[in-house]
C-alpha positions in Angstrom: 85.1 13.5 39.6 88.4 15.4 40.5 91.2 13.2 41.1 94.9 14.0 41.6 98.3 11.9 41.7 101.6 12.3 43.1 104.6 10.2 43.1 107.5 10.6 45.3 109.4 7.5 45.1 109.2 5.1 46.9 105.0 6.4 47.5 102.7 7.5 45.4 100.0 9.2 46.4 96.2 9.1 44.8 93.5 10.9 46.1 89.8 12.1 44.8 86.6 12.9 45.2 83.4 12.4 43.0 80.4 14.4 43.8 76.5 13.4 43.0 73.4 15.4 43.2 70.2 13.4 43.6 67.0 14.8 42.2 64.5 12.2 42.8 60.5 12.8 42.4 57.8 9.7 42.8 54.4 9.8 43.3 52.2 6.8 43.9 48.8 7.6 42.0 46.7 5.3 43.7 47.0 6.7 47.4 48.8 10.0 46.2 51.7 9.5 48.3 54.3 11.7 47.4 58.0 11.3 47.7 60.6 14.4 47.1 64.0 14.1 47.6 67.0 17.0 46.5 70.8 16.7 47.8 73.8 16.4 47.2 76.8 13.7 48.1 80.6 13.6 48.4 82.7 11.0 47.9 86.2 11.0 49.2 88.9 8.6 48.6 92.6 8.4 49.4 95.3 5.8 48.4 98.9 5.9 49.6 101.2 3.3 48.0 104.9 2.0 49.5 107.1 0.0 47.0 109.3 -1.9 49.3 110.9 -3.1 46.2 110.4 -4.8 42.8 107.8 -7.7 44.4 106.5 -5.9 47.6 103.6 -3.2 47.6 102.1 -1.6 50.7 99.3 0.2 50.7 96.5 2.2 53.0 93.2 3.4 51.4 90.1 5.2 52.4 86.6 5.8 50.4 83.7 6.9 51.0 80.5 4.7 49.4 77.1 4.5 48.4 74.7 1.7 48.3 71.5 2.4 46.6 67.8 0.7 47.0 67.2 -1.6 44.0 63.6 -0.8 42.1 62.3 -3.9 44.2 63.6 -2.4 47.0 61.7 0.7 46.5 58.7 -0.2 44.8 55.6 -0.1 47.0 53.1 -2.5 45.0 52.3 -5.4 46.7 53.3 -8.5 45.5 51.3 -11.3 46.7 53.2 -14.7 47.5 50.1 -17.0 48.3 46.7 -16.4 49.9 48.6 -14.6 53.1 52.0 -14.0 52.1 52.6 -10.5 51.1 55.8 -8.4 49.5 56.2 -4.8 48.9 59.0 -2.3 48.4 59.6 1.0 50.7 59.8 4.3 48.8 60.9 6.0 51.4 64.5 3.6 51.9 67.5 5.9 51.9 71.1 4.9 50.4 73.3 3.0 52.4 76.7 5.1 53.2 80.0 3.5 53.7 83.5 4.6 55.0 85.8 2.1 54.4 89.9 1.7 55.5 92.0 -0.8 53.8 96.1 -1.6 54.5 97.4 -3.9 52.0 100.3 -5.7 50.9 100.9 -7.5 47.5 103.8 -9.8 47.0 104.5 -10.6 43.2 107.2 -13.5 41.8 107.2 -14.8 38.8 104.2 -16.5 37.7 102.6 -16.1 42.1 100.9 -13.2 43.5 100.1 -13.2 47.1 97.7 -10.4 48.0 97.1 -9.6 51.9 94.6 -6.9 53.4 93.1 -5.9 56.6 89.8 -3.5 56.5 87.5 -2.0 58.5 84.1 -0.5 56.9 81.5 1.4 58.8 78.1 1.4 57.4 75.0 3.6 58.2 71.2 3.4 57.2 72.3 -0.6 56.6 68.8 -1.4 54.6 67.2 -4.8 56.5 64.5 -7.2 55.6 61.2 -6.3 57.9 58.5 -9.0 58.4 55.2 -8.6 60.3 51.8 -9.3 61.0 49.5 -7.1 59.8 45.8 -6.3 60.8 44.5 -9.0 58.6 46.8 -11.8 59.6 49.1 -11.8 56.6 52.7 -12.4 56.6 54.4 -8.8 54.9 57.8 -8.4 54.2 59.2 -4.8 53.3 62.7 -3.1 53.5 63.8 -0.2 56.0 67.2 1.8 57.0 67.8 0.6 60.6 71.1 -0.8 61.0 75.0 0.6 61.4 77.1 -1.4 60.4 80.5 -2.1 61.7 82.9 -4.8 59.8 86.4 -6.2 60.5 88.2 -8.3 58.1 91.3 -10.1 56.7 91.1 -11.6 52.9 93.8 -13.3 51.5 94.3 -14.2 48.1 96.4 -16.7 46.3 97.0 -16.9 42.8 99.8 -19.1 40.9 99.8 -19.5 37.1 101.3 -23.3 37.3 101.1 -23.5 33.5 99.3 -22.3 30.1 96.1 -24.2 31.0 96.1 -24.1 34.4 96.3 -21.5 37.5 95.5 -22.1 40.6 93.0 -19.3 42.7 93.2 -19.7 46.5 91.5 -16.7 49.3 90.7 -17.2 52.9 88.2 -14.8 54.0 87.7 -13.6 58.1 85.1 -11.2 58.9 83.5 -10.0 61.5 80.3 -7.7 61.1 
């Protein structure tokens, strides 16, 4: 990870990027199904800060993410539910990849925080549930890549410290995927 910071005030300015090869070798000895995989990611990011003053904090962000299959996700051993339910992983799932933009502001008094933010995240290879029939008439549920996904939100959070034993947590959440 190379990251680098700059202030220049009022803005400050943070941006990186972490980098991640993937060696990955399985090999199912039952069917000899073989699965190779060799590349490498990047992973951008980019913050710029505003101080509008002591309390008030704007800010704009981008990243770049990665989502990766769990084991269950990728293991292909079925798993049998009842007499014709069956589960089984995909070993051949890929990552899930996100871009993601954020503008925020923060508003700090006292003992009260008010946090604001608007985002938009675009998602590729979204993993999805898959359910079918098969041949025999059982019910088999596996994963796949087949989605993008595009999501629009606005999250606001609350928080006010009303005394030693007590603080108050509020967030509205509006999304739109």
């Amino acid at each position: 990870y190379i990251a680098y910071r700059k202030s220049f005030s009022p803005f400050s300015l943070k941006t990186g990027v972490r980098v991640e090869q993937t060696i990955w070798d399985s090999k199912l000895l039952t069917t000899g199904q073989s699965n190779h995989r060799d590349f490498i990611d990047y992973f951008p990011s980019a913050h710029l800060t505003y101080k509008t003053g002591k309390a008030s904090v704007f800010s704009l962000g981008y990243s770049r993410r990665i989502s990766r299959p769990s084991v269950r996700m990728l293991n292909p051993f079925l798993k049998f539910i009842d007499a014709i339910t069956i589960r089984t992983g995909n070993p051949l799932l890929s990552p899930e990849y996100t871009h993601s933009f954020e503008l925020s502001h923060v508003l700090s008094w006292k003992k009260t925080t008010l946090n604001s933010s608007l985002y938009f995240r675009n998602t590729s290879n979204t993993i999805q549930k898959i359910s079918y029939i098969d041949s025999s008439g059982n019910a088999v549920t596996t994963y796949g890549n087949f989605r993008f996904d595009k999501d629009l939100g606005v999250e606001v959070y609350f928080t006010a410290q009303l005394n030693k034993w007590y603080r108050l947590h509020n967030q509205l959440q509006f999304f739109r995927i």
